[in-house]
N, C-alpha and C positions, 0 to 999 in steps of 0.2 A: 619233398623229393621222395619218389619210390621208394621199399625197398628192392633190392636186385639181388640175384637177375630174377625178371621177369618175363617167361615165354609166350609169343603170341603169335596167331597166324588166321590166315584167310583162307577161305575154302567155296569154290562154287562147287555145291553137291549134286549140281543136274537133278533134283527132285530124287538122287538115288537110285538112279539108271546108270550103268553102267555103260564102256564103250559096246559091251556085248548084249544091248538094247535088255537086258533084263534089268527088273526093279529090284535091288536086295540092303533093303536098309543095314543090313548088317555089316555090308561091307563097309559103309559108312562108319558106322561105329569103331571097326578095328582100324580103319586111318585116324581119325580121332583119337583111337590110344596111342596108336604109333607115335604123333605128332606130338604128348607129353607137353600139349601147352597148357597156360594157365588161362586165354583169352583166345577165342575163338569167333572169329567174326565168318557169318554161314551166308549165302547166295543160293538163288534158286529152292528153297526149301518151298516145298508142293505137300500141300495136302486137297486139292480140288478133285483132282481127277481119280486120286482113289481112296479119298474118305480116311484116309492115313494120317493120322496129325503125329508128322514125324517129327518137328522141333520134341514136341514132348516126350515121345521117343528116344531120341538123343540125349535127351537130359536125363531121363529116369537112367538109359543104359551106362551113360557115363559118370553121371553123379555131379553135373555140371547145374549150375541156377542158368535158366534161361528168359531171355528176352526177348521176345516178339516184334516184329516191323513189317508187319504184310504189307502188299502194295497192291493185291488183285483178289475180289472177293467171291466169293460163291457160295449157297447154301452149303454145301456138301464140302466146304472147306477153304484153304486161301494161300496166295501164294505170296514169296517175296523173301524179308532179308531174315536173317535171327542172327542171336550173339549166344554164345556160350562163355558162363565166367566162375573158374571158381572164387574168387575173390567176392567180396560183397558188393552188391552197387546201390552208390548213395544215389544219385540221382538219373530218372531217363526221360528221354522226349523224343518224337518222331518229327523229323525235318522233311516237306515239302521239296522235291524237284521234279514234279511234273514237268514232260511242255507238250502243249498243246498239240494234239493229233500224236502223238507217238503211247508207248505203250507205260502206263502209270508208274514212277519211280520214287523209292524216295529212302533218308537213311535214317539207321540208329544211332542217336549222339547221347551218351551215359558217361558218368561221372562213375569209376571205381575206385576202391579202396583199395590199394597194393601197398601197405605199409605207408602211405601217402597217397594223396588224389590221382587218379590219371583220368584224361578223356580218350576216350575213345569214338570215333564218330567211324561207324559202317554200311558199305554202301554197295549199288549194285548200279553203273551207268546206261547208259540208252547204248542203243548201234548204230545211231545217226552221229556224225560229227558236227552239226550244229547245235544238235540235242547235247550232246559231251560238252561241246562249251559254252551253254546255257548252265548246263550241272554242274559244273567245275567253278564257275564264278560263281554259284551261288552259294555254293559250300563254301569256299572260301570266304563267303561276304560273314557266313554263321561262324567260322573260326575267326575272324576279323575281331568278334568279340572275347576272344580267349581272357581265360580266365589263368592266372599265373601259376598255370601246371603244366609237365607235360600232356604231350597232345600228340596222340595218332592217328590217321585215316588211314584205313585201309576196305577192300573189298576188289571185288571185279572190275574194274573202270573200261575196258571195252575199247582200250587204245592202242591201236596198231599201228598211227601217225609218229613216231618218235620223235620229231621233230613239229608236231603240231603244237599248236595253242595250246592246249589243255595241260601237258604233260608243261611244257616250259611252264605256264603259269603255274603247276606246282613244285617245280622246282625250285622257282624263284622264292616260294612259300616255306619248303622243308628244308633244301638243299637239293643236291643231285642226291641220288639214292640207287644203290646197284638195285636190279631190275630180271630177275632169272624167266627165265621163257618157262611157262605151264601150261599151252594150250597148242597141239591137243594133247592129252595126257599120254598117248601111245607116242607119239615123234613130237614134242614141246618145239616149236620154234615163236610164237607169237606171248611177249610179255604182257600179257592181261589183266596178272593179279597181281597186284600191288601192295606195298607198307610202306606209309611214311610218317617220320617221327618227327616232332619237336619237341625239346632243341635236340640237333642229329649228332649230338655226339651223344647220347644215351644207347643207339643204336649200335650196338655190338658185333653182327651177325647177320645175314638175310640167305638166305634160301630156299629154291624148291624142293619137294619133301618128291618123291620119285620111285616109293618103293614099288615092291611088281605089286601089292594092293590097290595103293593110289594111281596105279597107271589103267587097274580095269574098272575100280568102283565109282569113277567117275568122267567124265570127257576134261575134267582140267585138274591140273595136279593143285597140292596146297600151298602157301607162302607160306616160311615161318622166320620170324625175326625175336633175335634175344635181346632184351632192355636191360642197361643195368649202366 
């Protein structure tokens, strides 16, 4: 078992453009302190378009060990998921959920050390709803083999169906789980960003993190949920 508490949260960083269309890594950075977690699972992290390799960025300014999970490449750099942890992680691997014709996805599933094992599998879903329940069964088919620890998913899942497939098939998997609206970060009404724990009583805590940083230094505010 953990030890507790454990702070985690999800974050799609819009490559670090802000709602005010400017690029300011920095701003990123001070929501990242704000948020005082121990795990960070990141969306949207860009370094294609301007040669900026800001996962590494983010880790040097925060003091975080980071993890890589591109899903789109280019000489000039690459885009997709990362984790931030300060905890140590024993084990990682990148998990496959392309589907065909849509735009290449896939997540980070890592074994950390918090006083005990935790997985962690993070993720960033398609905007197609047949793409989401393609992605979602197949995640679930990779935690089907859970190993007896807890276990979190979280990331941008891209579900605005509250009643769809996707979201029931993970509830039936986690539990129900409260769900705070992040998107768009200036007026939040669409619950995008997600955290789900097993087993869910470990979960303490969930919320959107809303300060007036998080509301300009990116188009979706952060999730953050306490373990313990």
């Amino acid at each position: 078992m953990i030890h507790s508490p454990v702070r985690i949260a999800s974050y799609n960083i819009h490559g670090g453009i802000g709602i005010d269309r400017h690029f300011v890594p920095k701003r990123i950075v001070g929501v990242l302190s704000e948020l005082r977690a121990d795990i960070i699972a990141l969306q949207e992290v860009e370094s294609r378009r301007t040669g900026f390799d800001m996962l590494a960025y983010l880790a040097r300014e925060t003091g975080y060990e980071a993890v890589a999970g591109p899903t789109l490449f280019h000489e000039s750099g690459d885009y997709g998921n990362g984790l931030l942890t300060r905890f140590p992680v024993l084990a990682t691997r990148r998990v496959d959920i392309c589907v065909a014709g849509c735009e290449p996805r896939g997540a980070i599933d890592v074994e950390i050390d918090c006083g005990g094992p935790l997985r962690v599998m993070a993720t960033h879903l398609g905007l197609r709803p047949a793409e989401r329940r393609e992605q979602v069964q197949r995640l679930l088919a990779e935690l089907g083999d859970e190993k007896p620890m807890p276990t979190v998913l979280m990331g941008d899942l891209n579900e605005w169906f509250l009643w769809g497939r996707p979201l029931r098939w993970l509830r039936a998997h986690f539990e129900r789980t409260r769900a705070p609206a992040t998107f768009p970060s200036s007026f939040p009404v669409l619950a995008l960003d997600r955290i789900w724990v097993k087993p869910r009583h470990l979960l303490r805590g969930l919320s959107a993190h809303s300060s007036r940083l998080a509301r300009r230094a990116s188009d979706h505010l952060p999730v953050v949920a306490e373990l313990g």
